[in-house]
C-alpha positions, -999 to 999 in steps of 0.1 A, spaced: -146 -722 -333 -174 -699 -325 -187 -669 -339 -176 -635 -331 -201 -618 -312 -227 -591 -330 -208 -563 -323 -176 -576 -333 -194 -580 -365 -208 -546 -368 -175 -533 -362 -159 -550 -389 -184 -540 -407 -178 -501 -400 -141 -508 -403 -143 -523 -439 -171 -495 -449 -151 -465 -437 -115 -481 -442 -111 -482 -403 -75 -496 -396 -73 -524 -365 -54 -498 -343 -87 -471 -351 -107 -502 -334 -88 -504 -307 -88 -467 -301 -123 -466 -301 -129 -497 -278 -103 -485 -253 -121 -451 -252 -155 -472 -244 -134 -491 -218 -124 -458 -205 -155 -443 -201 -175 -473 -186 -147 -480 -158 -142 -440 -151 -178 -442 -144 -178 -474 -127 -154 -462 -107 -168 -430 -98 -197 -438 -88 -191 -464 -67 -161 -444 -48 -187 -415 -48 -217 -440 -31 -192 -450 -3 -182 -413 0 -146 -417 -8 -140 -379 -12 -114 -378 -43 -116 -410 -64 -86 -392 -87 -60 -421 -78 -82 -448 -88 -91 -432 -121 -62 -429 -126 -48 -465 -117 -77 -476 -140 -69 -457 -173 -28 -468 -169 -42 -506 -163 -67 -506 -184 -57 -523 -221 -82 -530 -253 -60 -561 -259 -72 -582 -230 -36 -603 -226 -21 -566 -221 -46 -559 -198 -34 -588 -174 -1 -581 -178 0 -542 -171 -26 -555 -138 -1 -578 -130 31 -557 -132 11 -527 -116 -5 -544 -84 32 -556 -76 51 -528 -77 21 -508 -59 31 -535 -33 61 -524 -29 54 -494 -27 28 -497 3 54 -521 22 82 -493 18 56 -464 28 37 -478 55 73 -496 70 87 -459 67 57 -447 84 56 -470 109 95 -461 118 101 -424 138 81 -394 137 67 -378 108 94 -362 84 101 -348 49 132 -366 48 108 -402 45 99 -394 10 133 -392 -10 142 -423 9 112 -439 1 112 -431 -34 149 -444 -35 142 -474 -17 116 -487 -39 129 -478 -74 164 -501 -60 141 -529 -48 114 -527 -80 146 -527 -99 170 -554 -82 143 -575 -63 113 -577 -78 129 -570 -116 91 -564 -134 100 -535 -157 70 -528 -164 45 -504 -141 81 -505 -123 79 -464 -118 46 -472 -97 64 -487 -68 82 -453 -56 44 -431 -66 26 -453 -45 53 -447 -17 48 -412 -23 13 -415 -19 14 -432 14 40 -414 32 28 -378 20 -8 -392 35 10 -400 65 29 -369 69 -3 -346 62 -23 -365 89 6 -355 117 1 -390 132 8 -425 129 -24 -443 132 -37 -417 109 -10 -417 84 -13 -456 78 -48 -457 74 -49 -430 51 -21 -444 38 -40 -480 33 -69 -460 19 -50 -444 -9 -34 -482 -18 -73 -496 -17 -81 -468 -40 -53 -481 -63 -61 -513 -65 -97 -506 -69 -90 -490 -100 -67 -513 -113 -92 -543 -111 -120 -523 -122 -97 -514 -154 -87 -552 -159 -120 -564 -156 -133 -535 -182 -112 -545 -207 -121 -582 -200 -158 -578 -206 -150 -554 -232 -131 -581 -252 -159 -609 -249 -184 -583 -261 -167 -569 -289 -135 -585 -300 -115 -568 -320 -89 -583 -344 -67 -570 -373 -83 -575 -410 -67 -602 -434 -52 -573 -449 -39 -560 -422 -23 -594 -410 -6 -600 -445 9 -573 -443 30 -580 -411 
């Protein structure tokens, strides 16, 4: 077995010292993970002047995880539904003229497939906002072509985040693992 890493040390350290319970830990590591993929995320959006990097900030904080197994399965569970989502907004788009009527639909449509198809309960509420997101984009752009490459722009922006979250909290846990004390794991 090898050793934990320095910092995983050091925190243990501070936790024993200041009486720092494992779920203080993870607070504090999932506020680092926040703040290094917000600005990984920013910045890079910014660099290839994506105007409004809001939906992948905040597709990164709700994938993002300090316990890195979490963090895999809220990626997993996310970048499904957001599939569905895109399929049922970008079909919807591709189908007649741009209309109000496409979003209720939409959003109906993919809370009955997240929920009787695909069946991942988890994140499931992300299929019918990502379908909101691509068919409002294609509404506002007044065309087609427009609407589904905004549309596929918004779903990129997604994704981005969600892989930049996961990968956050991956690095993050080989850098500073954090585990519950002895104490903390007799008591359970």
């Amino acid at each position: 077995m090898t050793s934990p890493p320095t910092l995983s040390r050091k925190a243990e350290a501070l936790q024993e010292r200041f009486g720092l319970s494992y779920d203080h830990l993870l607070s504090f590591r999932f506020a680092i993970n926040v703040f290094l993929a917000t600005t990984i995320v920013w910045f890079t959006l910014k660099l290839i002047s994506d105007s409004n990097p809001i939906w992948a900030i905040a597709s990164m904080v709700a994938a993002a995880d300090p316990v890195p197994a979490e963090a895999r399965r809220l990626f997993r569970s996310r970048l499904i539904n957001v599939l569905v989502g895109c399929v049922v907004g970008l079909g919807l788009l591709l189908i007649g003229g741009p209309g109000d009527w496409k979003i209720p639909f939409a959003l109906a449509l993919t809370v009955l497939i997240s929920s009787y198809v695909i069946r991942i309960k988890t994140m499931w509420r992300q299929a019918p906002i990502t379908a909101a997101i691509v068919i409002a984009a294609g509404i506002s752009q007044g065309s087609k072509g427009a609407g589904f490459e905004s549309g596929l722009h918004k779903v990129g922006e997604v994704i981005f985040g969600c892989v930049v979250g996961l990968l956050v909290s991956w690095l993050m846990s080989k850098v500073w693992l954090v585990q519950p004390s002895a104490k903390e794991v007799e008591a359970t």
